[in-house]
C-alpha positions, 0 to 999 in steps of 0.5 A, spaced: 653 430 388 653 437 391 657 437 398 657 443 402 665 444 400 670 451 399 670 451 391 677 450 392 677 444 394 671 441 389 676 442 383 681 439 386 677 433 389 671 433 384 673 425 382 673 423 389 666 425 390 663 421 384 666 414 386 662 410 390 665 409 397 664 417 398 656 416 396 656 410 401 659 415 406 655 420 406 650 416 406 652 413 412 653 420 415 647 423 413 643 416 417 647 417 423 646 425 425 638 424 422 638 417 427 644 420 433 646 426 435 654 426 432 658 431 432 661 436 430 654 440 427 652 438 420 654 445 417 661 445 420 664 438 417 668 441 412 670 447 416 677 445 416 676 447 408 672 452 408 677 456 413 684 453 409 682 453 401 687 448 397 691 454 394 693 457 401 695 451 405 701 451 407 701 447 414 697 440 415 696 438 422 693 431 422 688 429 427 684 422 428 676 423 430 673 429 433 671 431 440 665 427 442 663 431 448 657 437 447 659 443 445 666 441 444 668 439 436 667 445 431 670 441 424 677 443 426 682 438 429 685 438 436 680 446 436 675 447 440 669 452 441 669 459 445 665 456 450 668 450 452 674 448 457 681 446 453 681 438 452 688 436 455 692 435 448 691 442 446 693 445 453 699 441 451 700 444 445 699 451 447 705 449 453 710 447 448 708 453 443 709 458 450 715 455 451 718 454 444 716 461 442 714 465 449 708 466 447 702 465 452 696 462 453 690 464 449 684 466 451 680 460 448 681 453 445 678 455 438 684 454 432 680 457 427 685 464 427 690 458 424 686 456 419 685 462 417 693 463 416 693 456 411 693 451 417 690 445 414 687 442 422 685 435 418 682 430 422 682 422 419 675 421 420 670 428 420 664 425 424 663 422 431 657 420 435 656 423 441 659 419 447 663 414 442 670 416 440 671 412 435 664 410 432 665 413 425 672 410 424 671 405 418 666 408 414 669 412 408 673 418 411 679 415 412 680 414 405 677 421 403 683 424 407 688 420 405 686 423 397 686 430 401 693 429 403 696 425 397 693 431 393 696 436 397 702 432 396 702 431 390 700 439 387 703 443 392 710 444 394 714 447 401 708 444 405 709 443 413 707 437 415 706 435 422 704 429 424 703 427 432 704 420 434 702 414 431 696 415 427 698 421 424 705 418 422 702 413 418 697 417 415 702 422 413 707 417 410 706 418 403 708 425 403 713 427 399 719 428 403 723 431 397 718 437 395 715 438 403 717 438 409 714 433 415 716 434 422 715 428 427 713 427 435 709 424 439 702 426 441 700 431 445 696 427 449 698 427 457 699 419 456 705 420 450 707 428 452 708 426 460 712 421 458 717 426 454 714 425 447 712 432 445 715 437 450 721 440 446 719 438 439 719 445 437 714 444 430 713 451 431 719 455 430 721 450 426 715 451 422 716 458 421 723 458 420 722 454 413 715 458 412 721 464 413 726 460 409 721 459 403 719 466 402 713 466 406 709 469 411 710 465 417 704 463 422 702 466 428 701 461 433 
């Protein structure tokens, strides 16, 4: 079937779209965004691939599903639009990168400038209906991006991954850590964050201090 996908990635997950839990999950999705309003737009599904081609990733951050709220998700993980206020986890994450690099805050939530620089923003799920956090959770996703991660895994090398709190780390735990770099916390979430399990992790000059390291060009959080 033809999914609306950067054609890096369609080479790479073409035997993914041909088998028949991604039929039935897009089927699913189609369904849902013709008979609800869900999020993100339909055009932004895949935007987290279509700003990070395969042959430029060289970080994957893992989220679960996207924002519910209007306005907010745009297909990017913990990103959201100009014209929304910044949920509390992203805040948290612009705190530990202002104070681990002194960088200051930015004027918006919206993380496309990462993904521009090989920052994959991968959620486990890619569609939710509005008010219902959760509500795709089951239906085919998890198991595309799971073959998302265990290709990057597989045909890459000196990738970061950073896997915040206990979903992420359980979906990333396949990664080769022999040929990748995987970097733990807790999320950034004010329940885990206030509790001492994000603050002080320093992913992002520790990211950048592999990135560098490694020959390569280091992102600009």
């Amino acid at each position: 079937m033809n999914v609306a996908i950067h054609d890096s990635w369609k080479k790479v997950l073409a035997e993914e779209f041909e088998k028949p839990y991604f039929e039935s999950l897009i089927g699913f999705v189609k369904k849902e965004y013709a008979e609800h309003t869900c999020y993100p737009p339909g055009k932004q599904i895949f935007s987290a691939f279509d700003h990070c081609h395969f042959d430029k990733v060289e970080v994957v951050i893992l989220g679960q599903d996207p924002y519910h709220g209007p306005g907010q998700a745009h297909g990017l993980c913990f990103s959201v639009n100009e014209t929304v206020p910044m949920p509390p986890s992203l805040i948290n994450i612009f705190r530990e990168i202002q104070d681990n690099l002194g960088k200051p805050f930015p004027p918006t939530g919206n993380l496309e400038r990462w993904a521009d620089q090989g920052v994959l923003l991968l959620n486990a799920v890619l569609t939710v209906r509005r008010g219902e956090a959760n509500s795709h959770q089951g239906k085919g996703w998890e198991v595309f991006t799971d073959a998302v991660i265990q290709k990057i895994s597989d045909e890459k090398k000196d990738v970061v991954f950073l896997l915040w709190g206990g979903p992420a780390k359980k979906k990333g735990a396949r990664v080769d850590r022999s040929k990748h770099l995987v970097l733990e916390s807790g999320h950034p979430s004010p329940l885990s964050a206030n509790k001492g399990h994000w603050f002080g992790n320093k992913h992002f000059s520790k990211t950048n201090a592999f990135l560098a390291e490694k020959g390569k060009k280091q992102i600009e959080w």
